[in-house]
C-alpha atoms as a printed R data frame, in Angstrom:
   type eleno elety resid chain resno       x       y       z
1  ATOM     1    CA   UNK     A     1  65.086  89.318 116.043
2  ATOM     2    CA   UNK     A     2  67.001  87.340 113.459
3  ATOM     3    CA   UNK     A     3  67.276  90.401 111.179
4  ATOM     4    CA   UNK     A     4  68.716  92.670 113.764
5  ATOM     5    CA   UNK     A     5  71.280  89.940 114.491
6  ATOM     6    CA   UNK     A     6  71.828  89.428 111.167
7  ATOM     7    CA   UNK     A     7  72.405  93.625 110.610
8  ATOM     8    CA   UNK     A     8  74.836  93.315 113.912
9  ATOM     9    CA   UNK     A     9  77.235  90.835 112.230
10 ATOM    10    CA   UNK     A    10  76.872  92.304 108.892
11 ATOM    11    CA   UNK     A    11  78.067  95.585 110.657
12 ATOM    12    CA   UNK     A    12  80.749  94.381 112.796
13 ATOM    13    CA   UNK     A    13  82.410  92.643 109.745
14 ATOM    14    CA   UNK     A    14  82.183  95.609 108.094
15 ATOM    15    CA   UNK     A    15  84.299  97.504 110.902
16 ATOM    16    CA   UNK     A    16  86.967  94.655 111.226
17 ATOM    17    CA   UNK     A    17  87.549  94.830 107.625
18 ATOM    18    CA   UNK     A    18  87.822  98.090 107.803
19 ATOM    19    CA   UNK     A    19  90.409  97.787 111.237
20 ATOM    20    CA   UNK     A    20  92.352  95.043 109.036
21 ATOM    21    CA   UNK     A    21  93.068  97.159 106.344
22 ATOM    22    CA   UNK     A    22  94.861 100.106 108.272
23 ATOM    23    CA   UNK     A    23  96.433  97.455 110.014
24 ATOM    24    CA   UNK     A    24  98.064  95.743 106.703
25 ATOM    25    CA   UNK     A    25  98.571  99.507 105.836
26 ATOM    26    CA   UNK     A    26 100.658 100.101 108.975
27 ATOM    27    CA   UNK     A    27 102.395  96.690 108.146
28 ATOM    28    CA   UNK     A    28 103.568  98.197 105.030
29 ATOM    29    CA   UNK     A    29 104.493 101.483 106.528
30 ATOM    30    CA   UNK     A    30 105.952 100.075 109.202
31 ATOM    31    CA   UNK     A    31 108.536  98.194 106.541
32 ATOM    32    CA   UNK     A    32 109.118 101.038 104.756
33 ATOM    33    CA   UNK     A    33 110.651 102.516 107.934
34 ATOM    34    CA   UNK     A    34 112.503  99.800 108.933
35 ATOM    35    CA   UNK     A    35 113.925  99.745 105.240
36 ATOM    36    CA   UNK     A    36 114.844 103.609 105.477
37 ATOM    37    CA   UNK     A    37 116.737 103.602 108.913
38 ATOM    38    CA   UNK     A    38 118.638 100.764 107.536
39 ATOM    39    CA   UNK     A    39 119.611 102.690 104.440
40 ATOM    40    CA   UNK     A    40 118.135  99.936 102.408
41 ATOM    41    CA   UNK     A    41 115.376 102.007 100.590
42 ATOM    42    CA   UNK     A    42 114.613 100.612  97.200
43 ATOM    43    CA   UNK     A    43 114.000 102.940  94.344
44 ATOM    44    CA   UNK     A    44 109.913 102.632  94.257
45 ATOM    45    CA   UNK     A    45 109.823 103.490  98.213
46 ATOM    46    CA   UNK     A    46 108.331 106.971  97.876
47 ATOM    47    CA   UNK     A    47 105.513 105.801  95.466
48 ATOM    48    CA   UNK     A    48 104.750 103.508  98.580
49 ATOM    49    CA   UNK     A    49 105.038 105.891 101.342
50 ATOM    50    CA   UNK     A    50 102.568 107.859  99.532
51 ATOM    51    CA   UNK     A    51 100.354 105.063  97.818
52 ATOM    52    CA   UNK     A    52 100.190 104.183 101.643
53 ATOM    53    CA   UNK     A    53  99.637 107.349 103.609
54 ATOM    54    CA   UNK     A    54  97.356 108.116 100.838
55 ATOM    55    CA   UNK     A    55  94.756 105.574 101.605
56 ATOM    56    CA   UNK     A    56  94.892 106.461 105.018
57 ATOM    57    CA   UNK     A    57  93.760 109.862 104.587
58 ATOM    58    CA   UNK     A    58  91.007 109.077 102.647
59 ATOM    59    CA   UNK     A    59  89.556 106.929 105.918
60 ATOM    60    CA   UNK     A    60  86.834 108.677 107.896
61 ATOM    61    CA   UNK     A    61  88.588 107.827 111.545
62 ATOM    62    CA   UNK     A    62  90.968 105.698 113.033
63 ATOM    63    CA   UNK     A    63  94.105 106.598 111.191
64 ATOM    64    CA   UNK     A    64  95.385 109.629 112.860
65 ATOM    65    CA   UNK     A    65  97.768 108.010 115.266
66 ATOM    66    CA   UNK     A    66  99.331 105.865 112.525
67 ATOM    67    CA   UNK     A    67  99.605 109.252 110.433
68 ATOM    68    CA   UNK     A    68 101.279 111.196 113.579
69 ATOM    69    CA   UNK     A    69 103.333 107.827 114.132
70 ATOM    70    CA   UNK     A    70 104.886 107.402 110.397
71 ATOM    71    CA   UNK     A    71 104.143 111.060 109.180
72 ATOM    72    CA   UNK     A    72 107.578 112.000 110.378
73 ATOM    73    CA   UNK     A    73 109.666 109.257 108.995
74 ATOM    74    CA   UNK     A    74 108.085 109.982 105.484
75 ATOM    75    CA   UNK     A    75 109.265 113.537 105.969
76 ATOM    76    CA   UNK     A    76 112.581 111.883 107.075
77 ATOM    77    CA   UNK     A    77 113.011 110.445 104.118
78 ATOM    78    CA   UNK     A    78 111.956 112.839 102.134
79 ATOM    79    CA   UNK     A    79 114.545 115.285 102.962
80 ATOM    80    CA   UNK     A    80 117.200 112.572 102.802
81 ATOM    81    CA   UNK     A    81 116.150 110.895  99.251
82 ATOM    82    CA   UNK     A    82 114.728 113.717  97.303
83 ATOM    83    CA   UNK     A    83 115.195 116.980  99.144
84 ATOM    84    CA   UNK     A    84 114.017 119.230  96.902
85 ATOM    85    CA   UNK     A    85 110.598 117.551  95.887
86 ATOM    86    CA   UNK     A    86 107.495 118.810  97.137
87 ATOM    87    CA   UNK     A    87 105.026 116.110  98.276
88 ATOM    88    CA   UNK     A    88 101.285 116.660  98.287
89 ATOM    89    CA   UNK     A    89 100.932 114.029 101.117
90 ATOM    90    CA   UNK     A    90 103.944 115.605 103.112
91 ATOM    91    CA   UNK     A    91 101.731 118.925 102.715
92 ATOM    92    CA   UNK     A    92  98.929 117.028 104.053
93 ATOM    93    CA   UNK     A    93 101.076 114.991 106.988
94 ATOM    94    CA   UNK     A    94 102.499 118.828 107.831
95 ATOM    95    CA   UNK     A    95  99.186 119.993 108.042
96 ATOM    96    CA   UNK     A    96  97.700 117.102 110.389
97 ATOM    97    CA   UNK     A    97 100.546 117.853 112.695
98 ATOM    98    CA   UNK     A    98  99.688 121.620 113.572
């Protein structure tokens, strides 16, 4: 009996790591579109955006509301900041929305 509860922490620290970490990720997102509808986007912003939306496709579930939710400000600022780029992730966010 000790074991299982001992498996059934183990596990559920596992998944609120795992819930932490696309919430600091939507933290950081979140300030990168606050930042961009100010007009106060620094010059390392897209390496963020991306660095960020990045790690969120790479998670197995969870993450596809906070995709849908900042997907289109990325793609905002995109267009406004370098308009003639072509972003893997923005291929990927485009994608995710169809």
């Amino acid at each position: 009996m000790g074991i299982l509860i001992t498996f059934l922490v183990m596990i559920a620290g596992v998944f609120a790591i795992y819930f932490i970490n696309i919430a600091l990720i939507r933290t950081q997102l979140e300030e990168l579109t606050h930042r961009h509808k100010r007009g106060d986007s620094l010059s390392g912003d897209v390496e963020e955006w991306e660095y960020y939306l990045n790690k969120l496709f790479w998670k197995p579930f969870g993450t596809k509301k906070t995709l849908l939710t900042y997907g289109p400000h990325f793609e905002d600022y995109m267009k406004q900041n370098y308009p003639h780029t072509d972003s893997d992730v923005l291929k990927k966010i485009k994608k995710l929305q169809r």
